[in-house]
C-alpha positions, 0 to 999 in steps of 0.5 A, a space after each residue: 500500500 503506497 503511504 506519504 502525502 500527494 501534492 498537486 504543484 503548480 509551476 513545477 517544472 523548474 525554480 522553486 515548484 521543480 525543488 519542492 517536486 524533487 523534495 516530495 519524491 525525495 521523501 516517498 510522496 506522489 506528486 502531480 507537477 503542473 506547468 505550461 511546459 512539462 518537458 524538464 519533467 520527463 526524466 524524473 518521470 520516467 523515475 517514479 514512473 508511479 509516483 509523479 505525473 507531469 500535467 501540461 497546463 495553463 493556468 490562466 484557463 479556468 476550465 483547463 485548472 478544474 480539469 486537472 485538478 480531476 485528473 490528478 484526484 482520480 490518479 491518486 484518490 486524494 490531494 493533502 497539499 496544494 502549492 500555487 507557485 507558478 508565477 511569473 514576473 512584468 518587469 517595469 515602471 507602473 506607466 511603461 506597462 500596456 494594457 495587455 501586460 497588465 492584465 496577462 500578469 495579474 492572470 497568472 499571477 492573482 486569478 491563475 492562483 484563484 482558480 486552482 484554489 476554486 478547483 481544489 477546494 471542493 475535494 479537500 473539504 470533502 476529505 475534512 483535511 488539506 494544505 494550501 500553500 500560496 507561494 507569494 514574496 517578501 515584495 508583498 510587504 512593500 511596492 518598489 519601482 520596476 516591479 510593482 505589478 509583480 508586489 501588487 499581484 502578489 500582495 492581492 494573492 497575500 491578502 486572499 490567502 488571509 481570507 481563505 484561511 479563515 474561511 476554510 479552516 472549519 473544515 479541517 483545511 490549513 492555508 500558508 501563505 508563503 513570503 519567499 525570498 530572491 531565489 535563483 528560480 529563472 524569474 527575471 530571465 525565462 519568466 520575465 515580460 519586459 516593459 519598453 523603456 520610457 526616456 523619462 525613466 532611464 535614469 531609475 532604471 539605472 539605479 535599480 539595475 545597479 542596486 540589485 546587481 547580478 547576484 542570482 540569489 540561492 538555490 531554490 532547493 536550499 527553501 525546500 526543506 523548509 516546505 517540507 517541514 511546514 507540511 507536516 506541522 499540525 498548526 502552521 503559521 498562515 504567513 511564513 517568510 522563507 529565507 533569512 535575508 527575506 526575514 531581516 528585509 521585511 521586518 525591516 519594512 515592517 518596522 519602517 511602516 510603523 515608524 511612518 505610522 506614529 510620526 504621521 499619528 496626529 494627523 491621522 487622529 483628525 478625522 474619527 472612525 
């Protein structure tokens, strides 16, 4: 009798869903991993040719999601942890950005995630138990320049996920969401939508180019020990920062924030409510 967890893993053929696939083989689970491209999955299926199947979808298709999402109950009988990763990235500034590229983006990143949880929801309330992991980032503490859509869509999908917590929680189903760090996960190479470049911002793109630097950032496998033990905590944390650096950097924010909060206090007492 196969015993172990079943996950259902969006964005899973490379970044940080390929490293938690590979950690969840690792351990004995079975694992449907979706993605646009399932190819870089071949090998390892080919491996655990009973316990991993490569599922080829889009999730900005609604109905394609719910379909999958069928498909991978009926293969293995049940789901017990869900992780919304696949995400990708618009890089540039809030007026650079089209129509179109602002709405592909927030599809992907925000409605993409919602229709997984749509699907996903009605077979974990009937089992009475599941995760949720809503892979989000630290930038969803705080917008900057260049990356704005990718904070915003992230910290909608944060600000859900608080929601969804509370709601499904009476029916034995735990929801993290996940502040993840700059890990090497191909984002701004492979998963990056680049704006045209306004003269009047050369100058800040510059400047963030140079902040930033070339620094790729960690492994991303180096983060899947930690979601790995998130899945076996019987009462996990409905945000958890993954990451060292990323932890110093939002508490930085945080602390920021509040100090922004009681230099202004005076004012803001002015009016009640």
């Amino acid at each position: 009798m196969t015993t172990g967890k079943v996950w259902f893993i969006t964005g899973a053929s490379r970044g940080l869903g390929r490293a938690f696939t590979d950690a969840a083989l690792a351990a004995g689970d079975r694992v449907v991993a979706a993605a646009r491209d399932v190819e870089p999955l071949r090998a390892s299926a080919t491996e655990y040719p009973d316990r991993l199947v490569p599922l080829a979808l889009d999730i900005t298709d609604r109905q394609a999601v719910f379909t999958a999402v069928e498909r991978a109950v009926s293969v293995f009988g049940r789901l017990d942890v869900v992780v919304n990763n696949a995400g990708a990235m618009l890089y540039g500034m809030v007026e650079e950005a089209t129509e179109e590229q602002a709405r592909a983006h927030l599809d992907v990143n925000f409605f993409g995630a919602v229709w997984v949880v749509q699907a996903v929801l009605p077979h974990l309330r009937a089992q009475g138990h599941g995760r949720i992991l809503q892979v989000t980032s630290m930038g969803a503490a705080g917008g900057m320049a260049t990356v704005g859509f990718y904070g915003a869509g992230k910290a909608a999908l944060a600000s859900l996920t608080e929601a969804l917590a509370m709601e499904v929680e009476q029916f034995g189903i735990k929801v993290t969401n996940l502040e993840m760090g700059g890990y090497a996960t191909g984002l701004f190479t492979t998963g990056t939508t680049t704006t045209a470049v306004r003269p009047e911002y050369e100058a800040l793109h510059d400047e963030i180019a140079r902040m930033w630097g070339d620094e790729a950032g960690p492994a991303p496998s180096t983060a899947a020990p930690v979601i790995m033990k998130l899945a076996e905590l019987p009462d996990p944390p409905r945000y958890l920062i993954v990451g060292s650096g990323s932890f110093d950097h939002v508490e930085e924010l945080s602390a920021a924030r509040a100090e922004g909060h009681r230099h202004w206090e005076e004012l803001s007492r002015l009016a009640p409510g």
